[in-house]
N, C-alpha and C positions, 0 to 999 in steps of 0.2 A: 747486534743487540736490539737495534732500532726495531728491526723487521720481527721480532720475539715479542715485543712491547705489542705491536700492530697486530700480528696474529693473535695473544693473548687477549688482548683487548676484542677483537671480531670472535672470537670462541665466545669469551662473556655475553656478547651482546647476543650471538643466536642462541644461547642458553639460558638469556632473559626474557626474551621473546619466545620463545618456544613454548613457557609457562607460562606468561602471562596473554597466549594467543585463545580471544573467544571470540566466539560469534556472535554478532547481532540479529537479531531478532525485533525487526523492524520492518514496518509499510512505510510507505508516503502519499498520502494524498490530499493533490491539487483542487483548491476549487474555485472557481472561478467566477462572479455574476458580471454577464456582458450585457446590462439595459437594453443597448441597442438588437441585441438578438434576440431579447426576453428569455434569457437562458441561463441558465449554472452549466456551465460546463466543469467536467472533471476528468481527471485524469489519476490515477492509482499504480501506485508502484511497489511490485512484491517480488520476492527473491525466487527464480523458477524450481530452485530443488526444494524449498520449502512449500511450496503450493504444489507440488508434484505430491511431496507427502501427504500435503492435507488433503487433497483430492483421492489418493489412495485412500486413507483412512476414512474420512464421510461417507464417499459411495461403491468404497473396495474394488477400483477396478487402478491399473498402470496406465499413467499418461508418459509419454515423451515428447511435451514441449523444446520448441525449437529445435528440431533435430529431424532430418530427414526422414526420418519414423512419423513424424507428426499427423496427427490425423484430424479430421474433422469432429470426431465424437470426442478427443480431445480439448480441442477450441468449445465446443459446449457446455463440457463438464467444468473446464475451465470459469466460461461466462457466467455459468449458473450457480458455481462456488462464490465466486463474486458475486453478486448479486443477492444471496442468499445471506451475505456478510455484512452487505452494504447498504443500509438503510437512510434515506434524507426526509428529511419534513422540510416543507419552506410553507411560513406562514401559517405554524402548526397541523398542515397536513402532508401526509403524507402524497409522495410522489412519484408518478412513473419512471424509471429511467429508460431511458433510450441505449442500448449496450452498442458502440459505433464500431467498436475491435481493438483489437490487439496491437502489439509494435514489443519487438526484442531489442535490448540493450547487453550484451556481454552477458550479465546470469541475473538480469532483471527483465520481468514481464512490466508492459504497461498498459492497462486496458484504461479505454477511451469513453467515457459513459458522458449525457448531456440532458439535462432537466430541460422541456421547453414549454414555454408558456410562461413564462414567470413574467408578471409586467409590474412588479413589486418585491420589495425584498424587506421584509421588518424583520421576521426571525428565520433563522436557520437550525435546524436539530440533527446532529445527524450522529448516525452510530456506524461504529467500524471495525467489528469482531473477527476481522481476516488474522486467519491460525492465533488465534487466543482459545480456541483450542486445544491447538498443538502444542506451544510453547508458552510456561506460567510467567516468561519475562517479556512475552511479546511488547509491543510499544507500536501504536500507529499514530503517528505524527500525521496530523492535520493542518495545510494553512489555505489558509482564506482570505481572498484576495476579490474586494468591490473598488468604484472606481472612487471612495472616499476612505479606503483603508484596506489594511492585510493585517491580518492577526493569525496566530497558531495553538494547537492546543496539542496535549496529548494525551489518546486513551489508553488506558489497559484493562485489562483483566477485571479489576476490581471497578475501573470507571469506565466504560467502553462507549457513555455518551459525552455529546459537549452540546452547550447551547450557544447562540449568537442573537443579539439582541441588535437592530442598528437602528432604531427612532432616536 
């Protein structure tokens, strides 16, 4: 009877979960101001099947990231979807990023970018439209991290900026 109880109960639970299983639809990224290197460094984090798609759909061509198919006009197409998503101001102007590469985690991309010259930090603007295209619930979580504080923000769709003031 015990063991009926058990299995009744584990039927329910994958039959609770099986409905209430979604996906997120989510970035992350890292920013970093290191005074000492006069730099922001950043680092971004996105789900590889989903940048697979939005790379499909913007410039209609199949990437297969991290997979021994991987190609170099992949990693491009890649860098320049990023980039083309990812916008910073520091100090109300706009900025060059330095694109350093890539790094695979399990079914996350992390591309490497790094602002240099900064020898001051008062604001920070930055916009983060990675697949807010593709998905209307997207969310790109932002934190930011100087050596007198971390704060975080998040954009979407409707808000895809954040500003940072630190006087």
């Amino acid at each position: 009877m015990k063991l009926y109880k058990v299995a009744s109960l584990l039927l329910l639970c994958c039959l609770f979960t099986s409905f209430t299983t979604h996906k997120f639809y989510v970035s992350t990224t890292n920013l970093e101001y290191v005074p000492e290197e006069k730099s922001v460094q950043i680092i971004t984090k996105i789900f590889i099947d989903d940048v697979e798609n939005a790379i499909k759909e913007r410039y209609g061509v199949e990437t297969s990231l991290d997979t021994n198919k991987e190609t170099e006009a992949d990693r491009n197409f890649l860098k320049k979807y990023i980039l083309q998503k990812l916008q910073v101001k520091v100090n109300d102007k706009e900025q060059d990023m330095n694109y350093i590469g890539i790094e695979y985690d399990i079914d996350i991309v992390k591309a490497y970018i790094e602002i240099e010259g900064v020898r001051n930090l008062k604001t920070l603007e930055i916009e983060n439209t990675v697949l807010m295209d593709m998905f209307e619930e997207q969310q790109n979580i932002i934190h930011i991290k100087t050596p007198e504080m971390r704060r975080s923000i998040i954009l979407e769709k409707e808000n895809p900026k954040g500003l940072l003031n630190f006087d």
